[in-house]
KOLSEMAR-221518 format. One line per 3 residues: number of its first residue (from 1); their letters; for each residue x, y, z of C-alpha. Coordinates in steps of 0.25 Angstrom, whole numbers. Example, Ala and Ser with C-alpha at 12.3 -4.5 7.8 and 13.67 -1.06 7.14 Angstrom:
2
1) AS) 49/-18/31 ~ 55/-4/29
//
This chain:
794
1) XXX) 0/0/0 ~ 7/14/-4 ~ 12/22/8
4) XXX) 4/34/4 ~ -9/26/6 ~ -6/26/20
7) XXX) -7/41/24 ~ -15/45/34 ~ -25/57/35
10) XXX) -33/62/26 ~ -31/72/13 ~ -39/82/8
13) XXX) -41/89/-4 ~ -53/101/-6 ~ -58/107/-17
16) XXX) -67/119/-16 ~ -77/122/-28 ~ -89/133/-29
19) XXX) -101/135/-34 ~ -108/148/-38 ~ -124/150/-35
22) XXX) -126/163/-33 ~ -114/163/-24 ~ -101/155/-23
25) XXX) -100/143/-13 ~ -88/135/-8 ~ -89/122/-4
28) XXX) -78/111/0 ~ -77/98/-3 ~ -65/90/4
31) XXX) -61/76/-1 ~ -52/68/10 ~ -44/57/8
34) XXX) -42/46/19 ~ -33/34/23 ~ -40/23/29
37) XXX) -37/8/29 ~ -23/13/23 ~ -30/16/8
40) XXX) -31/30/5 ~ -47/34/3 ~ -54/45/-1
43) XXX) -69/51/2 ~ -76/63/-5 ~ -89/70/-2
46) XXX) -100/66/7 ~ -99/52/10 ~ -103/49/24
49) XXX) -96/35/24 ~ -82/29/17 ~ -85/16/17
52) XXX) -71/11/14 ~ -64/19/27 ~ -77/19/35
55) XXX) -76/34/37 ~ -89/41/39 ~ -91/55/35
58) XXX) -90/60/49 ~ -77/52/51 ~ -70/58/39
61) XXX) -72/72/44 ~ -70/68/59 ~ -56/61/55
64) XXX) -49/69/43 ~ -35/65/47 ~ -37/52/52
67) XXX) -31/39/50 ~ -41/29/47 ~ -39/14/49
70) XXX) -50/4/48 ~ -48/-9/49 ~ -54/-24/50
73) XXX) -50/-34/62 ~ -57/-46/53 ~ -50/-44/40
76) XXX) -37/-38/46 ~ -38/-26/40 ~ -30/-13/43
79) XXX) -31/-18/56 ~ -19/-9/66 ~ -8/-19/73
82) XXX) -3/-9/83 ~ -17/0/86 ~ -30/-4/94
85) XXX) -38/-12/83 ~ -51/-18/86 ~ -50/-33/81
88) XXX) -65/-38/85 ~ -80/-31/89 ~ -90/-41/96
91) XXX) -101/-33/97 ~ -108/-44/106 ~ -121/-47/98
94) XXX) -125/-57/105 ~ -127/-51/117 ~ -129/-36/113
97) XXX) -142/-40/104 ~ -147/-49/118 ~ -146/-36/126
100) XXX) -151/-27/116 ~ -164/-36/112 ~ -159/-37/98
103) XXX) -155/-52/97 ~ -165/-55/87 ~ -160/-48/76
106) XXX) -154/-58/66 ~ -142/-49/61 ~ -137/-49/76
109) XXX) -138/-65/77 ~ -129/-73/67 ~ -134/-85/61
112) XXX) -149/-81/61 ~ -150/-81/48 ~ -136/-74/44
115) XXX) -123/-73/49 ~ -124/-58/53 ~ -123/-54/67
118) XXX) -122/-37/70 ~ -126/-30/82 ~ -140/-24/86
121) XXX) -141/-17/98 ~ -152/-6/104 ~ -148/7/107
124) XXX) -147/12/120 ~ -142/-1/126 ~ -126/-7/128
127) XXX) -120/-16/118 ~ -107/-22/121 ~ -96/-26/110
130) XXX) -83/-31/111 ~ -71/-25/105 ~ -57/-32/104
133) XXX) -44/-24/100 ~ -31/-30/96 ~ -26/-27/109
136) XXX) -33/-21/122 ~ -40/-10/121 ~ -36/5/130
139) XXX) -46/14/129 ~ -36/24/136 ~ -26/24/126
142) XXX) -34/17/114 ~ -45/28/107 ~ -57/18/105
145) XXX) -69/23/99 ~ -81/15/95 ~ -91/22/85
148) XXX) -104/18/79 ~ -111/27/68 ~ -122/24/57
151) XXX) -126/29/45 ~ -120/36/33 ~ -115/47/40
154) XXX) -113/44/54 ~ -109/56/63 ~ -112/57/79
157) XXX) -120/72/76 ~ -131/61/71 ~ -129/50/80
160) XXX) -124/42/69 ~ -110/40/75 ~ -105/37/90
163) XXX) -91/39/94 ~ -89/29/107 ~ -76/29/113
166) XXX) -77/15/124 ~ -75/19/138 ~ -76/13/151
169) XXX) -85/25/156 ~ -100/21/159 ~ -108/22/147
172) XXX) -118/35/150 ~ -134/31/148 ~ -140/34/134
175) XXX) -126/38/126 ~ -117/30/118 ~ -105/25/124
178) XXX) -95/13/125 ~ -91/8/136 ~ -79/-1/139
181) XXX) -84/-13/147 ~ -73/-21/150 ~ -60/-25/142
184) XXX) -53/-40/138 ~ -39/-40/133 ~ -42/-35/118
187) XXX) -56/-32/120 ~ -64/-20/124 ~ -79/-23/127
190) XXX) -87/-11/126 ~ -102/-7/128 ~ -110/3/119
193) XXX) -121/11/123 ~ -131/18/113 ~ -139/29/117
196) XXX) -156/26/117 ~ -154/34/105 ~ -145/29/96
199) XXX) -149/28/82 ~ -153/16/75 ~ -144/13/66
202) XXX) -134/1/61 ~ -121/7/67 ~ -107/5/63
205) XXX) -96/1/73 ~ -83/6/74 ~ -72/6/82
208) XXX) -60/16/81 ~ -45/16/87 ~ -40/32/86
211) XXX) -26/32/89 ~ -18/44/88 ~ -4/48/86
214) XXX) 1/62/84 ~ -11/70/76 ~ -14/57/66
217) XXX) -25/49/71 ~ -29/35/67 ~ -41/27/66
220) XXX) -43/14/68 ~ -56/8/66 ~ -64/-5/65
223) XXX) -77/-4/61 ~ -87/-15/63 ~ -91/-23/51
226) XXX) -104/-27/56 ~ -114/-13/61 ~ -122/-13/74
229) XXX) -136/-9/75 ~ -142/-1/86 ~ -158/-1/87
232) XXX) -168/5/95 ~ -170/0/109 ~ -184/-1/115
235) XXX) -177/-9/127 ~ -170/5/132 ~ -177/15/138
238) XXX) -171/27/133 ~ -172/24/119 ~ -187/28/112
241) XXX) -191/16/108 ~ -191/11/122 ~ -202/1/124
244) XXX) -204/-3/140 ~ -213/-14/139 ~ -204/-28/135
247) XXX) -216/-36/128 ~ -221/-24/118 ~ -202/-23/115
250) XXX) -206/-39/113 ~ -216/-35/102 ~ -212/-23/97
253) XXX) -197/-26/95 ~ -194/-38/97 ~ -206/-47/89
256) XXX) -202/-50/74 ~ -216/-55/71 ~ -231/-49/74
259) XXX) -244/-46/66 ~ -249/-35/59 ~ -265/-35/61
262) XXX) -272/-33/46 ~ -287/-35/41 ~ -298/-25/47
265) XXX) -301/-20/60 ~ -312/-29/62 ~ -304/-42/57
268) XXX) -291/-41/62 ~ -279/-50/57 ~ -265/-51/61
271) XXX) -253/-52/48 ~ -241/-59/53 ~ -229/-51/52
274) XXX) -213/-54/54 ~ -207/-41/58 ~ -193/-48/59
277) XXX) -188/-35/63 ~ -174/-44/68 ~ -172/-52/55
280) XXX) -162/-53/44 ~ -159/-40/38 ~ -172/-31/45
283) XXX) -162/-23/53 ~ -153/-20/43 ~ -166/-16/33
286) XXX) -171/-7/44 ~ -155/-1/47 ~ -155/2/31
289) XXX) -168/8/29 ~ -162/19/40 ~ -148/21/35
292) XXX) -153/19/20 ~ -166/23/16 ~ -170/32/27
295) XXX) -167/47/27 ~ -168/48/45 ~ -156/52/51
298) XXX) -146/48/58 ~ -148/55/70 ~ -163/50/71
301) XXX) -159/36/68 ~ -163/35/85 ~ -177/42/84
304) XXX) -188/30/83 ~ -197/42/79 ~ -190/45/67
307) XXX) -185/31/64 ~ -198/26/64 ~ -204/38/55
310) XXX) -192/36/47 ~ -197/20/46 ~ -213/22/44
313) XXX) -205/28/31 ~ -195/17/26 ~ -205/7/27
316) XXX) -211/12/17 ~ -206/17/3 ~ -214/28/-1
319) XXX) -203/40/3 ~ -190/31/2 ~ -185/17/-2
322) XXX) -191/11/9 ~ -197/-3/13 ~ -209/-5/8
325) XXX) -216/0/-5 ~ -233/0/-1 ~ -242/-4/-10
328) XXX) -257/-8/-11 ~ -264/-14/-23 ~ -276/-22/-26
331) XXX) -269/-33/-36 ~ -257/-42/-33 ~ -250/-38/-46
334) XXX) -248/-25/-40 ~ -239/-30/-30 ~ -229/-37/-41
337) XXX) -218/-29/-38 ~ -218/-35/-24 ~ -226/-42/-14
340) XXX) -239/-39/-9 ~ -239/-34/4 ~ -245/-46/10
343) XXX) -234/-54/5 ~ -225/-49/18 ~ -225/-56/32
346) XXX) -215/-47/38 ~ -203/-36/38 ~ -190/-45/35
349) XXX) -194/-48/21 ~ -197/-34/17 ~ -184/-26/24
352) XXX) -177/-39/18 ~ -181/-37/4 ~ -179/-21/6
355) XXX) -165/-21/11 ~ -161/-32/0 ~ -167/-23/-11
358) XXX) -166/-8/-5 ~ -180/-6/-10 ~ -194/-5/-7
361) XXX) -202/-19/-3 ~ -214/-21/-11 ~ -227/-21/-7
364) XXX) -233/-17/8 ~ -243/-12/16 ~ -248/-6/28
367) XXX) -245/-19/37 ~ -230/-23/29 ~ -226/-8/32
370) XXX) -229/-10/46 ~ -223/-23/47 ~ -209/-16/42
373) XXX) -210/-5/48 ~ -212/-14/63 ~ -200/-22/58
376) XXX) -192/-9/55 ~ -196/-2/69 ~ -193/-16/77
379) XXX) -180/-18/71 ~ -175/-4/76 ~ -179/-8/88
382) XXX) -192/3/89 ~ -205/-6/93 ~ -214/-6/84
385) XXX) -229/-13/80 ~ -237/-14/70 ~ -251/-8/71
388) XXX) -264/-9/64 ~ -274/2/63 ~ -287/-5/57
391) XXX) -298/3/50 ~ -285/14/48 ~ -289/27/42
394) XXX) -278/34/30 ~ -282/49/32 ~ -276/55/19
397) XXX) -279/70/21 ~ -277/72/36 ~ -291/72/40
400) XXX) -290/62/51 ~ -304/58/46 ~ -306/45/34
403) XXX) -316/49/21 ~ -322/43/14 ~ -332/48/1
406) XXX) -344/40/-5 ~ -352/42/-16 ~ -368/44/-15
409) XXX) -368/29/-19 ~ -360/24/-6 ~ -347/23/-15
412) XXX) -333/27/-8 ~ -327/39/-16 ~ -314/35/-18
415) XXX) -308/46/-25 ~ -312/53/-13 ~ -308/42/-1
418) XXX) -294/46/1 ~ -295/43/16 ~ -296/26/19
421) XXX) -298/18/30 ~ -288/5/31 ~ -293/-8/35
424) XXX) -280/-8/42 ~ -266/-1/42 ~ -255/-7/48
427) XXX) -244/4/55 ~ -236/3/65 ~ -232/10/79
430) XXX) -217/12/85 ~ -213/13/99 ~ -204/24/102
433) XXX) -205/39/111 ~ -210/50/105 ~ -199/63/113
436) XXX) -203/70/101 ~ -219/72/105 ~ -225/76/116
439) XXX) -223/65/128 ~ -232/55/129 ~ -232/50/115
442) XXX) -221/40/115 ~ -225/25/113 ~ -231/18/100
445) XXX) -231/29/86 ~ -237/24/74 ~ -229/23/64
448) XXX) -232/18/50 ~ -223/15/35 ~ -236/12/26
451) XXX) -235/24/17 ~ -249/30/19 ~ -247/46/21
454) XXX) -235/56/20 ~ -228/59/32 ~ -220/74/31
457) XXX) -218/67/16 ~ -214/53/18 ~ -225/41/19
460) XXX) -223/38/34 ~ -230/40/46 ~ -228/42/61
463) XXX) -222/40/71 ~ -234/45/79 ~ -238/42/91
466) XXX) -252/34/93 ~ -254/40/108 ~ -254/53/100
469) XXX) -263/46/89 ~ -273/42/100 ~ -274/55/105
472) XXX) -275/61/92 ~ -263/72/94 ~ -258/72/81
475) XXX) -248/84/80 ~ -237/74/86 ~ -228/68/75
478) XXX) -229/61/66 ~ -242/58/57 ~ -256/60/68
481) XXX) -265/64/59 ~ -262/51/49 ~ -263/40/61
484) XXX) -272/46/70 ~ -280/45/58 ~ -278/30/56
487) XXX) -284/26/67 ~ -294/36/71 ~ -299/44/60
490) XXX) -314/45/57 ~ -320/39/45 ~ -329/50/36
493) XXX) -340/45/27 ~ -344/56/15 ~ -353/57/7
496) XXX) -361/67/-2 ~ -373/72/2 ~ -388/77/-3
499) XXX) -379/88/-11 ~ -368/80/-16 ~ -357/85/-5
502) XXX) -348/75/1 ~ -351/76/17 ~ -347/67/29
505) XXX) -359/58/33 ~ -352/49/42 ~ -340/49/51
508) XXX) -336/37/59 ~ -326/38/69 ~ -322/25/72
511) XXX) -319/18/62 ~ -303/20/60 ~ -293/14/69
514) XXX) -299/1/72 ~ -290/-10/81 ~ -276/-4/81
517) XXX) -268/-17/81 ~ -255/-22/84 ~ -248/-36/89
520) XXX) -248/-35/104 ~ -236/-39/111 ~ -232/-54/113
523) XXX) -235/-58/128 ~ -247/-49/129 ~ -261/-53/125
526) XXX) -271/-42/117 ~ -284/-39/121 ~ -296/-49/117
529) XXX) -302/-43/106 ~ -312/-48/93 ~ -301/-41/85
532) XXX) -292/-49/89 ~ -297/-64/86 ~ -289/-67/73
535) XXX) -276/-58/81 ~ -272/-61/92 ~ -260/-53/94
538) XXX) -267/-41/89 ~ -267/-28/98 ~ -277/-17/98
541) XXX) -270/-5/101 ~ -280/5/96 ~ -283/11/107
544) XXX) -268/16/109 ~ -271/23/95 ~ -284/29/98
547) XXX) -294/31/108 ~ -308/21/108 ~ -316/26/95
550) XXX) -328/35/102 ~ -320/37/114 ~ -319/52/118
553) XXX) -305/52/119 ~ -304/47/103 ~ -313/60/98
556) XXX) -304/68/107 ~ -292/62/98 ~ -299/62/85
559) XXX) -302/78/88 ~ -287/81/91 ~ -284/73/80
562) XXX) -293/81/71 ~ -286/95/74 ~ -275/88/64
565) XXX) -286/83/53 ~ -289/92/41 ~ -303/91/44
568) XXX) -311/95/56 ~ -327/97/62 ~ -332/84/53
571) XXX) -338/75/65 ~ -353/75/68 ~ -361/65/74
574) XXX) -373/61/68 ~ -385/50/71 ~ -392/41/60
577) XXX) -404/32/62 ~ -401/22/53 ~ -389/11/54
580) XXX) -380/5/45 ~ -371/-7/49 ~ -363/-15/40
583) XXX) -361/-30/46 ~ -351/-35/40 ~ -345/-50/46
586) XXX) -330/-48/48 ~ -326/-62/47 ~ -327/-66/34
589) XXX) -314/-77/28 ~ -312/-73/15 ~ -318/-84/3
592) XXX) -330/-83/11 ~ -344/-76/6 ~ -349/-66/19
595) XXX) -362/-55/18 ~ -361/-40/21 ~ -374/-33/29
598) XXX) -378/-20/32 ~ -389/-18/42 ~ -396/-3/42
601) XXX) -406/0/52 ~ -414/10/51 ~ -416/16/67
604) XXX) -425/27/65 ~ -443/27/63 ~ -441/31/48
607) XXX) -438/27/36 ~ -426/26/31 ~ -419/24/18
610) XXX) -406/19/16 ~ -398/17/2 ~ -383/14/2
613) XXX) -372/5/-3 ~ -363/-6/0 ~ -349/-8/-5
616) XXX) -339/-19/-3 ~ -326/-17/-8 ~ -313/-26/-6
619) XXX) -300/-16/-1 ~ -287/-17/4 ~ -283/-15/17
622) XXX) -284/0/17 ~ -298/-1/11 ~ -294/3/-4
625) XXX) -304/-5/-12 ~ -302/-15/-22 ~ -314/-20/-27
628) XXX) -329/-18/-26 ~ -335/-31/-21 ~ -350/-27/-18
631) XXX) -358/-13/-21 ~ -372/-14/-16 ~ -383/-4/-14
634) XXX) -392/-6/-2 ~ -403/-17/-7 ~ -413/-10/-16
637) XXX) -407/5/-16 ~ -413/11/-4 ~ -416/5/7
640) XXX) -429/9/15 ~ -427/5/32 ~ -441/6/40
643) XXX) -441/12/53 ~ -429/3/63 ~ -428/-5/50
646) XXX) -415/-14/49 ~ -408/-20/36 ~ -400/-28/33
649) XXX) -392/-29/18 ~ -384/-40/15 ~ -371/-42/5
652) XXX) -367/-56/3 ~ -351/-55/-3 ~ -349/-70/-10
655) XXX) -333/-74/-11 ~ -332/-72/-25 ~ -338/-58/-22
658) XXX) -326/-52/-15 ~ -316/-63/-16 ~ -309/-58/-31
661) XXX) -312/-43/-27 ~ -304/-43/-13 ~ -290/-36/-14
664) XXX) -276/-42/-14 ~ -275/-48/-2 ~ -286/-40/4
667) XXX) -298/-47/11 ~ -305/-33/16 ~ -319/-26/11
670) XXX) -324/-13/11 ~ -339/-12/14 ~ -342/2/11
673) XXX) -358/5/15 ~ -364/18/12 ~ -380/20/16
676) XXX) -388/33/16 ~ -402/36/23 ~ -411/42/13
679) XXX) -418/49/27 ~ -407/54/35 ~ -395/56/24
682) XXX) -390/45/34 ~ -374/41/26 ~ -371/27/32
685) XXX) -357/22/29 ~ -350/11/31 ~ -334/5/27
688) XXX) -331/-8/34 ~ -319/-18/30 ~ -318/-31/31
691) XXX) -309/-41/28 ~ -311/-54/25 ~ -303/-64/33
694) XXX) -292/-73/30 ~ -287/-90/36 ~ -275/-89/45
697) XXX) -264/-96/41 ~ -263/-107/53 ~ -248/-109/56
700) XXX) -242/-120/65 ~ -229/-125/68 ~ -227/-141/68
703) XXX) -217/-142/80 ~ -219/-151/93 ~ -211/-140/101
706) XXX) -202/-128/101 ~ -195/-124/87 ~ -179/-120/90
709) XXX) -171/-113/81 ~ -166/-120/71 ~ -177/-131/71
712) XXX) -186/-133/59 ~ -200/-132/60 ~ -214/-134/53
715) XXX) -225/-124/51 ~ -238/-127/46 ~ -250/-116/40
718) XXX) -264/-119/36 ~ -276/-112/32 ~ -290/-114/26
721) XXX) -292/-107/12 ~ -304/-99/14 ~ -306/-96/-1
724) XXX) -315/-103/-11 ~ -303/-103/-21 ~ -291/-109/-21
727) XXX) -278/-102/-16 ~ -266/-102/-26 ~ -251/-97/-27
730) XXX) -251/-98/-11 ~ -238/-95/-4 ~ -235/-96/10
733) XXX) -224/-84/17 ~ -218/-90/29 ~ -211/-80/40
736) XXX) -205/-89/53 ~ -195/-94/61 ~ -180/-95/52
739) XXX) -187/-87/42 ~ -178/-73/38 ~ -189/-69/28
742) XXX) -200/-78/24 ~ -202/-90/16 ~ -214/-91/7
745) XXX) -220/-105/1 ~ -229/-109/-11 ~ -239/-119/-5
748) XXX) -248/-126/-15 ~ -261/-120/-19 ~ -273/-119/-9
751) XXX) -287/-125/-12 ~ -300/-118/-10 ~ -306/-120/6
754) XXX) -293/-129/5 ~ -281/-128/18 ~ -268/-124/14
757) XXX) -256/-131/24 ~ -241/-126/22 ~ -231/-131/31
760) XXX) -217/-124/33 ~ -205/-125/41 ~ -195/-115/48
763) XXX) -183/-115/54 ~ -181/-105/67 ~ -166/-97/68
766) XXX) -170/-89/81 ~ -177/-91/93 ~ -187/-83/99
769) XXX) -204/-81/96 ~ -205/-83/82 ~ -217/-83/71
772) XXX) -222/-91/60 ~ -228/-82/50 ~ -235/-89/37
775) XXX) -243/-81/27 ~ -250/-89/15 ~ -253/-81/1
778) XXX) -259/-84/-12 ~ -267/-78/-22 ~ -281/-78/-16
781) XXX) -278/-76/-2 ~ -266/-68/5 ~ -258/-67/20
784) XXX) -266/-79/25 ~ -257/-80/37 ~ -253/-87/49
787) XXX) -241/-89/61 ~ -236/-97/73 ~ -228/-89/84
790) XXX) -217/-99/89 ~ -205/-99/99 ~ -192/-105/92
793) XX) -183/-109/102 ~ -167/-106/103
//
C-alpha cells in the first residue's frame, strides 16, 4: 500500500461560485477528504452517511482532523496490536428479551425459523452487555465511549445519537447512562439505561477507543454488525404508554391472535385474526415504514401520539407508498390485480409481501386496515385493540348528523346520499397519555388507517380520545367531529313536501353506534349478552364511547358536540298516531328462502290511508347497494286502516330471488320502507340491514394429550353446505402453530346439502397459547371460518 495512503487528517479544497437574482449571493461549498481504514476516501455534499467509513454527517463536522480506524474482530481487519480494541460484544439476548418482555420476537431467538438473533429491548428499562477487549480495560486511562444513533442523519439535537462514556457512578432515573457493573480480566460488563422516552427506532451500536498523543487524535472503532432495537414500554411507569393493569398488557401487547367482530349490530360474528405482531420479518417492516416511507421526525420517534397519527397513515397508501392499497368493488374480476380482502387471515403475510416488494398490498378494507395497524402498534410496543362500531355513520360535510333523500316514490336519492350509515366499521384504539390535552383524557384514543376522510391533507384519523368523544368535546386533537359522528350522529330522513321542497320529516336518534365491540382480555369473562351467542369473546364497550342513547347526559353531549357541526336548530319532536314496524327474523342461513312483514297500525278513531314502498337491495358492508332484489308498493296502491286497525304485508324472498343478486362475499340486505299517511302527512321511514348467516368451520385437533414443540400433529374441519348448489374451486388458508405465514390447500369440490371434511397437520416451533386459525373459500361462498385455541408445551 503506497505511503501516501496512510496520511492522516483531512484535506480541504473550496471553491466559491455566485449567483445573481437581483442581488449577488456567495455561498461555499467544502469538499473534505478522509483516511480511514488506511484508504484515502472522499465525500461531497449533503450526504448524511459514508457507508464505506461509517462517518455520519454529524461526525464529519465534529472530527475534521481525525484519524479514523474502524476495524473488525471477526475478519481481523485493521484490527490495532498495541491500543485497547474491542474483540467481542455479548449483548446477553437471552436474558435481556426475558426481562424486557420481548422474548417472543423471532429475530431475537435463533432457530425459530431462521438463524437471526438481534437484540430488542423496552425503553426506559436496564440492559446489560458484555464487552471483552484485547487486554483489561482502565476507564482511568482508557477514553471508552459507547454510542447508539439511528436514522439517516443522527445527531443528539434530535435524539438521534447518545454519546455514553461507561462509569461506575449510579446511573440517574429517566437518562441515559452506562454503568460499569463489575470487571473480569479482559471483559467489562456494562448496563445501559434509556430514558422512558427514548425514541423508537432500530439503533446502531458503537464503541469508540480516542487515544491522543500531542494535538493528533485517533479513533478506534468497532461497530456492531447486528442493530438493537428499542421499543416502547407499557411495563415502565414513566413511559406513556404505561399500561397498570397485567392481563389487558397480556392482551393488548402480548397476544399475537384475536378476533375482529363483522356482520351487523344485530347479528354479530367474530373474523379470526393473526396479529403476529412477534413474527418473522413484522418488526423490521414496522422499523422500515419509520426510517423509509414516513416523513415523522427524529425527534418525535418517542411520541406515541405522533407515532401513532403517523401510522393510521402508513397503513394506508393513499398519501405515500404505504401498506395497503383499499378497494371496494362488487365483482371478483376487480380485484385481479391482487387478493380480495377477505383473502387475508392476518398481519405477517401482508407486512411480508410489502417489505419483500417495497409496494402497496393489494386489496383491504376496514377490518384488514385495522388488523395491521394492531399488528404495527403491538410491535412497538403501544397496546392497542381492535374496535368495531356497528351501524357506524361517515358524516361527509361535517354536520354531525347522516342524510339521507328520497323521492315521492320512496326511492333513495343517491346522487343526493352523500352521508352512509356502515353496517359495520372496523377502527382501532391505542393506549398511550395525552400531556398534550387538558388532563383527564389520557387512556384509549381511537385511531383508524381506513382512508375515509382527510385529516390536515393526508387520509388519516386520530389520535382522539374517546372520553372526550363520549363527552362530545370536540375541539381536542385530532379529528372529533369525524368520530363522534361515527358513533352518535343522528339519522335525518327527507323528503319533498306538498310543494316539492325537500324538508326533514324524521330524525332518529338512536340509530348510529350500535354495540361497540372488542375481544376482551384473556382471563376475564364478558358480560352475558344475546349479542353475544355466536361470540363469546366479544366485549361491548359502548358505553366507554358514548353515554345510553336517550340518556340526559347523551343529549347534553350531542348538544356540545353540535356547536362544532355546520348545522344547528334542526331537532323537533313530533307524535303520530299511526305505526309502522318492519319485522324482520335475523337468523336466516343463507341458501334458505325467509319472508319479510311490516305491520302498521292505525291507533287513532279515524281513517287512515296509507301508500308507500318496500325496497330490498343486496349492499356491501358499508351499505353501498349492489342490486335490487324486490321493489314492491303496498298491496293494491293505497292502503285504507279503519279506526285501531292493524295489517299486516308479507314479502316471501325464495333463494333464487336473492342468491345471484348478493355482492361479492356479502351476505347483507338493505330494506328500505318509505309510508306516507294521506290524513296527517305522516312520513314513515325505515333502513334496516341484515345479514344473512353463514356455517362455522368446526375445528379440532386429533391428540390424546398436550402438543410440545417440535411434535407433529392433526387437525381436522368440517362443515355443512348450507347452499342448494354445489361449492366449487374451494381452498382452505391455514394459519397455526410452526406456521410463518399461512398455508393454503385445494380440497376436492363440495356437494349440495353435502359435509366437507379436510384434515391437516402442523408442527409447533415455540411454546406458549397458541391458535389454529382455518378459513375455507370458494366460489359460491366466502370466509366460512373456524379455530382451536391450544397450549404447546416446551
Amino acid at each position: 500500500m503506497p505511503l501516501r495512503a496512510l496520511i492522516r487528517g483531512a484535506r480541504y479544497s473550496a471553491y466559491l461560485y455566485s449567483t445573481c437574482r437581483g442581488k449577488c449571493r456567495t455561498q461555499l461549498r467544502i469538499k473534505r477528504h478522509y483516511t480511514v481504514f488506511g484508504m484515502e476516501h472522499g465525500t461531497e455534499g449533503g450526504s448524511s452517511l459514508d457507508n464505506d467509513n461509517k462517518l455520519t454527517l454529524y461526525e464529519r463536522n465534529l472530527m475534521p482532523d481525525w484519524r479514523i480506524v474502524n476495524y473488525d474482530p471477526k475478519t481481523g481487519t485493521n484490527v490495532p496490536s498495541k491500543e485497547l480494541a474491542v474483540t467481542n460484544v455479548d449483548l446477553k439476548i437471552h436474558e435481556n428479551t426475558t426481562a424486557h418482555n420481548t422474548a417472543e420476537y423471532d429475530i431475537a431467538k435463533a432457530g425459530v425459523y431462521d438463524d437471526i438473533e438481534q437484540l430488542v429491548v423496552r425503553r426506559g428499562q436496564e440492559f446489560g452487555m458484555t464487552i471483552e477487549f484485547n487486554r483489561p480495560c482502565d476507564i482511568t486511562k482508557d477514553d471508552l465511549r459507547i454510542i447508539l444513533e439511528f436514522g439517516a442523519n443522527p445527531r443528539p439535537s434530535k435524539g438521534s445519537r447518545v454519546d455514553l462514556k461507561p462509569s461506575e457512578k449510579e446511573l440517574q432515573p429517566n437518562e441515559w447512562g452506562a454503568f460499569i457493573k463489575s470487571k473480569d480480566g479482559n471483559r467489562l460488563n456494562v448496563v445501559i439505561l434509556t430514558p422512558p422516552n427514548c425514541p423508537a427506532a432500530k439503533w446502531v451500536l458503537k464503541i469508540d477507543v480516542v487515544k491522543q498523543k500531542d494535538s493528533e487524535k485517533t479513533l478506534y472503532r468497532y461497530v456492531h454488525t447486528d442493530p438493537l432495537y428499542i421499543l416502547f414500554n407499557p411495563w415502565c411507569k414513566d413511559d406513556h404508554v404505561y399500561m397498570e393493569d397485567d392481563e389487558l398488557r397480556k392482551e393488548y401487547v402480548m397476544n399475537e391472535n384475536g378476533e375482529i367482530y363483522v356482520g351487523s349490530y344485530r347479528s354479530i360474528r367474530p373474523r379470526n385474526w393473526e396479529f403476529a405482531q412477534f413474527s418473522g420479518n413484522v418488526l423490521e417492516c414496522v422499523m422500515y415504514l419509520l426510517d423509509d416511507v414516513s416523513k415523522i421526525k427524529d425527534n418525535f420517534r418517542g411520541d406515541p401520539v405522533k407515532i401513532t397519527r403517523e401510522m393510521s397513515s402508513l397503513v394506508n397508501s393513499c398519501d405515500n407508498s404505504g401498506v395497503l392499497a383499499g378497494k371496494w368493488a362488487s365483482k371478483e374480476e376487480h380485484y385481479s390485480a391482487g387478493k380480495v380482502p377477505w383473502y387475508w387471515t392476518g398481519s405477517a403475510e401482508i407486512l411480508d409481501q410489502y417489505l419483500k416488494n417495497k409496494k402497496p398490498v393489494k386489496y383491504g378494507q376496514c377490518w384488514v386496515f385495522s388488523g395491521v395497524l394492531t399488528t404495527v402498534c403491538r410491535s412497538l410496543g403501544i397496546p392497542a385493540r381492535s374496535v368495531t362500531n356497528f351501524a357506524s355513520a361517515h358524516d361527509t360535510d361535517g354536520s354531525i348528523t347522516i342524510d339521507k333523500h328520497f323521492n315521492s316514490k320512496g326511492e333513495e336519492i343517491e346522487e343526493l346520499n352523500s352521508d352512509s350509515v356502515w353496517n359495520f366499521h372496523v377502527w382501532n384504539d391505542a393506549w398511550m397519555a395525552r400531556p398534550d390535552l387538558p388532563l383527564g383524557y389520557g387512556g384509549w384514543q381511537a385511531i383508524d388507517a381506513t382512508p375515509q376522510e382527510e385529516s390536515m391533507g393526508v387520509y388519516r384519523m386520530g389520535p382522539m380520545p374517546i372520553k372526550a368523544i363520549k363527552r362530545g368535546d370536540l375541539n381536542n386533537q385530532y379529528d372529533g367531529p369525524f368520530v363522534f359522528s361515527e358513533v352518535n350522529g343522528d339519522r335525518l330522513t327527507w323528503y319533498p313536501n306538498d310543494e316539492g321542497i325537500m324538508t326533514i320529516t324524521e330524525i332518529n336518534k338512536h340509530s348510529i353506534g350500535k354495540r361497540i365491540s372488542t375481544k376482551i382480555a384473556e382471563g376475564r369473562t364478558p358480560a352475558a349478552s344475546w349479542a353475544n351467542r355466536f361470540c363469546p369473546n366479544r366485549e361491548d364497550i359502548t358505553q366507554e364511547y358514548k353515554f345510553e342513547d336517550g340518556s340526559p347526559e347523551e343529549r347534553e353531549a350531542i348538544k356540545r358536540a353540535h356547536m362544532h357541526s355546520s348545522r344547528k336548530g334542526i331537532y323537533e319532536d313530533k307524535k303520530w298516531d299511526t305505526s309502522f314496524e318492519l319485522d324482520l327474523n335475523r337468523e336466516i342461513m343463507i341458501g334458505q328462502p325467509f319472508q319479510l312483514n311490516l305491520k302498521i297500525k292505525n291507533m287513532s278513531d279515524k281513517n287512515k290511508t296509507v301508500s308507500g314502498t318496500t325496497i330490498v337491495k343486496s349492499t356491501d358492508y358499508r351499505g353501498e347497494v349492489n342490486s335490487t332484489i324486490l321493489y314492491r308498493f303496498l298491496t293494491g296502491g293505497d292502503t285504507v286502516l279503519t279506526p285501531k286497525e292493524e295489517k299486516l304485508i308479507s314479502y316471501d324472498m325464495p333463494f333464487e330471488d336473492y342468491f345471484y343478486r348478493l355482492a361479492l362475499d356479502e351476505c347483507f340486505l338493505k330494506i328500505t320502507c318509505l309510508c306516507t299517511v294521506k290524513e296527517t302527512h305522516q312520513i314513515f321511514s325505515a333502513i334496516e340491514e341484515m345479514e344473512l348467516t353463514k356455517p362455522k368451520l368446526t375445528t379440532k385437533v386429533l391428540t390424546d394429550g398436550k402438543v410440545s414443540v417440535g411434535q407433529k400433529f392433526t387437525v381436522v374441519t368440517t362443515f355443512e353446505n348450507p347452499l342448494p348448489i354445489p361449492l366449487t374451486e374451494c381452498e382452505l388458508k391455514v394459519n397455526g402453530p410452526g406456521l410463518r405465514l399461512p398455508v393454503i390447500y385445494a380440497p376436492d369440490d363440495v356437494l349440495e346439502g353435502g359435509t366437507f371434511k379436510y384434515e391437516f397437520e402442523l408442527t409447533p416451533v415455540k411454546s406458549g397459547k397458541k391458535n389454529v386459525m382455518v378459513t375455507f373459500n370458494s366460489k359460491e361462498l366466502h370466509s366460512i371460518e373456524g379455530s382451536h385455541k391450544m397450549e404447546i408445551s416446551a
